[in-house]
C-alpha positions in Angstrom: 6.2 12.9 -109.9 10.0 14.2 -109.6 12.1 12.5 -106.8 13.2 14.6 -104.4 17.0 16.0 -105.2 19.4 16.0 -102.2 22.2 18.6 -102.9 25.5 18.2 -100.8 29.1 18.4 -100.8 31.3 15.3 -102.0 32.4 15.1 -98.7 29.3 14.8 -97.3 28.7 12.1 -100.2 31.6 10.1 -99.3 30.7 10.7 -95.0 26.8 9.0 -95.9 28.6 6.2 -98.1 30.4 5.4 -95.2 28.1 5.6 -92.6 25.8 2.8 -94.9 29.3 0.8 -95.6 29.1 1.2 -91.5 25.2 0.3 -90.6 25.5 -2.7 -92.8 28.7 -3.9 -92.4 29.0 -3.7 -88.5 25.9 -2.4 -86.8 23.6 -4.1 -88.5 24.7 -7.7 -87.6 25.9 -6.4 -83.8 21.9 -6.0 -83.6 20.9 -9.2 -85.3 23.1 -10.8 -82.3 22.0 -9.2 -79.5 18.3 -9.9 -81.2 19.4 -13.7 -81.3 20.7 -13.5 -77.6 17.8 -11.9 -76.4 15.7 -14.5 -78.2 17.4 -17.1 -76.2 16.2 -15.4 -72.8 12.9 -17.0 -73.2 9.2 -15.9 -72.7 9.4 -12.8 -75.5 7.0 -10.6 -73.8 8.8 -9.8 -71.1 11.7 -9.5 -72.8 13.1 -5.8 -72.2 16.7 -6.9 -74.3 14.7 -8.2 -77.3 12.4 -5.5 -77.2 15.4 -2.9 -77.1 17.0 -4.9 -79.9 14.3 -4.7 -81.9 13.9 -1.3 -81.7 17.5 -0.6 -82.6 17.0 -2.7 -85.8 14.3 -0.6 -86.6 16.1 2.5 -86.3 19.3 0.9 -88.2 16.8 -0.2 -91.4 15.2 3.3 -91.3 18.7 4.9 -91.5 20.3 2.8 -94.0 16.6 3.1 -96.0 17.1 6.9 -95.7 20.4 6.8 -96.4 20.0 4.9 -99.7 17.6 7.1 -101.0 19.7 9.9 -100.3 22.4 8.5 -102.0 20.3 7.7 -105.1 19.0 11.2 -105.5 22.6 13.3 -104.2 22.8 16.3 -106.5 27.0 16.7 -106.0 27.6 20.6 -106.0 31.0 21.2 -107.3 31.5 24.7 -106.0 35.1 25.0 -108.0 32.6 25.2 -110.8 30.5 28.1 -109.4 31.9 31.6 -110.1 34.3 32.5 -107.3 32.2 35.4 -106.0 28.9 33.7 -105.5 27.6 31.6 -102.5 27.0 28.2 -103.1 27.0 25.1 -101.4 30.4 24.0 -100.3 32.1 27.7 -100.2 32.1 29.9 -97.3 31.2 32.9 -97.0 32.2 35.5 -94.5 29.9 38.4 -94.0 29.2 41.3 -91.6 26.1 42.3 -90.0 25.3 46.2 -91.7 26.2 48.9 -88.9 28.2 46.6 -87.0 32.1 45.4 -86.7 30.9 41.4 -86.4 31.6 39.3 -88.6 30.3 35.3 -89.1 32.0 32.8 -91.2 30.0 29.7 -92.6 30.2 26.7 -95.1 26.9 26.2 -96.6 26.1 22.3 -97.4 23.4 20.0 -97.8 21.2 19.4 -95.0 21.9 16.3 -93.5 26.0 17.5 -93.3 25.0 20.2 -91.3 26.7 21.0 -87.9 26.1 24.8 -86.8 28.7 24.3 -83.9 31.7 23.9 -86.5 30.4 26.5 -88.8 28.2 24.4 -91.5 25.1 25.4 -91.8 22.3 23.8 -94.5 21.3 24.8 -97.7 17.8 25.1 -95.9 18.5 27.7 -93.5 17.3 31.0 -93.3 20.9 32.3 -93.5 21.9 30.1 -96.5 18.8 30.5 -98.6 19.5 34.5 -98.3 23.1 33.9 -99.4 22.8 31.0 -102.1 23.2 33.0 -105.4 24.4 36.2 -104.2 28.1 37.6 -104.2 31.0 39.1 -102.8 30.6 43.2 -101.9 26.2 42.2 -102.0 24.4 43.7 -99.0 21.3 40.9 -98.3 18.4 41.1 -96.2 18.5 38.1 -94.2 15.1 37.0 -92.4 15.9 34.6 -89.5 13.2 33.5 -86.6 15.6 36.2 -84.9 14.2 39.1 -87.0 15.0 40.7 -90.0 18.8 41.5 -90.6 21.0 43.1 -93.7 24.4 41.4 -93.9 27.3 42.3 -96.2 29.2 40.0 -97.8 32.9 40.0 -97.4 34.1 37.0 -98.8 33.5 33.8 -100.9 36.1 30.9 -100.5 36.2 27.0 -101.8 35.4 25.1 -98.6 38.9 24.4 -97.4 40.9 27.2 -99.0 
């Protein structure tokens, strides 16, 4: 059975190596502490602070197991080696809604760099998966929870250019 391939950016690489360098490094032993502390409180079941602390470690392990796996199966998209005109992840693209003057700009990435507030959506959106693969001057039907819309592309840029 194939592993399952997480595309992103090499930014978004190097942001999850640090975040592990980060869980494992620092937050990882913070909890083991606050577990030991909370340890020396006494009678353990009735012990909100370990209980809390153990909960945290929990969710620390799951991220870092998460993370590692992500790591191990990152599919870097070098969109410098993707033909200027066509959306990939790590350009934006610009585009305006057919009949209308509005116009979005967005950086597709990999899902777990995502941040629709500053203009990055996934790879796995509705919006992205219409745009991946098409190019500059295409008119795409876009099909969000929203409804149905046609968009044309204006421009393709490099994230950061």
């Amino acid at each position: 059975m194939a592993e399952k391939v997480y595309p992103m950016t090499a930014e978004g690489k190097d942001k999850l190596q640090n975040e592990l360098k980060n869980l494992k490094l620092v937050k990882r032993p913070e909890v083991i502490e606050r577990i030991k502390v909370a340890r020396s409180f006494g009678d353990l079941s009735e012990n909100s602070e370990y209980d809390a602390a153990k909960d945290e470690q929990s969710a620390v392990e799951h991220r870092i197991a998460q993370i590692e796996e992500m790591l191990k199966y990152a599919q870097v998209i070098d969109a410098g080696s993707v033909d200027p005109n066509e959306v990939s992840i790590g350009k934006t693209v610009t585009f305006t809604e057919v009949g209308t003057d509005d116009s979005e700009i967005y950086t597709i990435v990999g899902s777990d760099e995502s941040d629709p507030l500053s203009g990055k959506i996934s790879n796995d959106s509705p919006i992205a998966k219409a745009l991946l693969g098409k190019k500059k001057g295409d008119v795409v039907s876009i099909n969000t929870p929203g409804g149905l819309f046609e968009v044309t592309i204006d421009e393709v840029t490099t994230s950061g250019k």
